[in-house]
N, C-alpha and C positions, 0 to 999 in steps of 0.2 A: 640782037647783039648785046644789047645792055644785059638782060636774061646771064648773058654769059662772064661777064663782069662782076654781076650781083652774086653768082656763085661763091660762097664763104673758101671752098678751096681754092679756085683761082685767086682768089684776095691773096692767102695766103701763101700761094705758089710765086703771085706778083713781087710780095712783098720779100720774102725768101729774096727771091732772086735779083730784088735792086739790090738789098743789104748786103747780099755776099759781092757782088761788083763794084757797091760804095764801097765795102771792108777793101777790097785789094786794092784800088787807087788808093783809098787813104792810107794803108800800110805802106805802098811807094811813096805817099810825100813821106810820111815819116821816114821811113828808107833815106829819100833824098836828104832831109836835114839834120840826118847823124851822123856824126864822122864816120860808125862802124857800120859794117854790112850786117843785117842784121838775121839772115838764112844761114851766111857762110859762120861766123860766129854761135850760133843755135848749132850748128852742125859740129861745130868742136868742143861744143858740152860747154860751155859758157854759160852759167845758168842766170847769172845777172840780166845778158841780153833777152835771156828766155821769160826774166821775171818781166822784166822792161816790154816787153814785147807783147806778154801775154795781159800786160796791164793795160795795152794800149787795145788789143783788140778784144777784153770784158769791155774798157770803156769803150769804144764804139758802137758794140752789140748795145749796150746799153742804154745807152743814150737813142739808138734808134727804136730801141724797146719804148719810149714814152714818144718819142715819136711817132710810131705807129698808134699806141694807143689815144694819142691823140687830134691827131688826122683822118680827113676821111675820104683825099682822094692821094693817089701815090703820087704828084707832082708836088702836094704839099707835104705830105711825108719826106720828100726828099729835099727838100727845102730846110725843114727843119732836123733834120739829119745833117746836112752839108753844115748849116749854119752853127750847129751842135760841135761839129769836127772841129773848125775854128777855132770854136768856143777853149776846146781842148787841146788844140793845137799852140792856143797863146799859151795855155798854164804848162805847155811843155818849156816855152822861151822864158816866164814868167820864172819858173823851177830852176831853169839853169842860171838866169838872172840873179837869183836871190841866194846863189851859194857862191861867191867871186872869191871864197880861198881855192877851191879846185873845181876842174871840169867835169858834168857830170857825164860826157858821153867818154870823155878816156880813163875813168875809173869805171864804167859800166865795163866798156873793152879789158880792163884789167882783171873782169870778174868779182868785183868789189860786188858783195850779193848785200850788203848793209844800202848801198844807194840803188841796185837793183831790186831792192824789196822797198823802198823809198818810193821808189820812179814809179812802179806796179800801185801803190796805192796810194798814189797822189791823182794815177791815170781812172781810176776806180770811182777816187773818192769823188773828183772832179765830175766825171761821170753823171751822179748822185745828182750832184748840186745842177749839173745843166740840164740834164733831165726834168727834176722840179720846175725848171725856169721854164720848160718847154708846156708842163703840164699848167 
């Protein structure tokens, strides 16, 4: 059975597949702690939410990307994935904290693509920085 484990595709069919099940919970918390829906929004051409959105799941991918390459069984990859999300998850609270003239999530909903091109590569950049931290 180990035989089957040690195969390089199953590695990478494993890891495929935690990552894309990490991605949808962690898309649902963030879902959960933004005022806007972020499907039904994307789906009415909103492209702020879309930038927003699509910052959040490069940085997820991302960050699991040094994750994986840093790990070398998937309980620890996903350890340090989870812990990554967090990581990122603050610098979302962190982001809105540090703008207290307006909200970033009802000017995202407005379409404001100035702080949805913001939101996108703060999610990116942050990405970057916890990735390193992981490697």
């Amino acid at each position: 059975m180990n035989q089957f484990w040690e195969n390089e595709y199953i590695q990478i069919a494993a890891n495929y597949s935690v990552v894309i099940l990490c991605m949808i919970v962690f898309l649902a918390i963030f879902e959960a702690v933004t005022k806007y829906r972020n499907w039904e929004e994307i789906k009415k051409g909103n492209m702020s939410v879309a930038m927003a959105t699509g910052g959040k799941i490069f940085g997820i991918a991302n960050i699991f990307r040094y994750s994986i390459e840093q790990n070398e069984t998937l309980l620890t990859m996903i350890g340090s994935g989870v812990f990554g999300f967090l990581l990122l998850l603050a610098g979302y609270f962190i982001y809105e904290f540090l703008t207290p003239k307006f909200k970033i999530d009802e000017e995202i909903q407005r379409d404001n693509r100035a702080v949805g091109f913001i939101s996108m590569v703060i999610s990116i950049g942050l990405s970057y920085v916890i990735g390193a931290g992981i490697s």
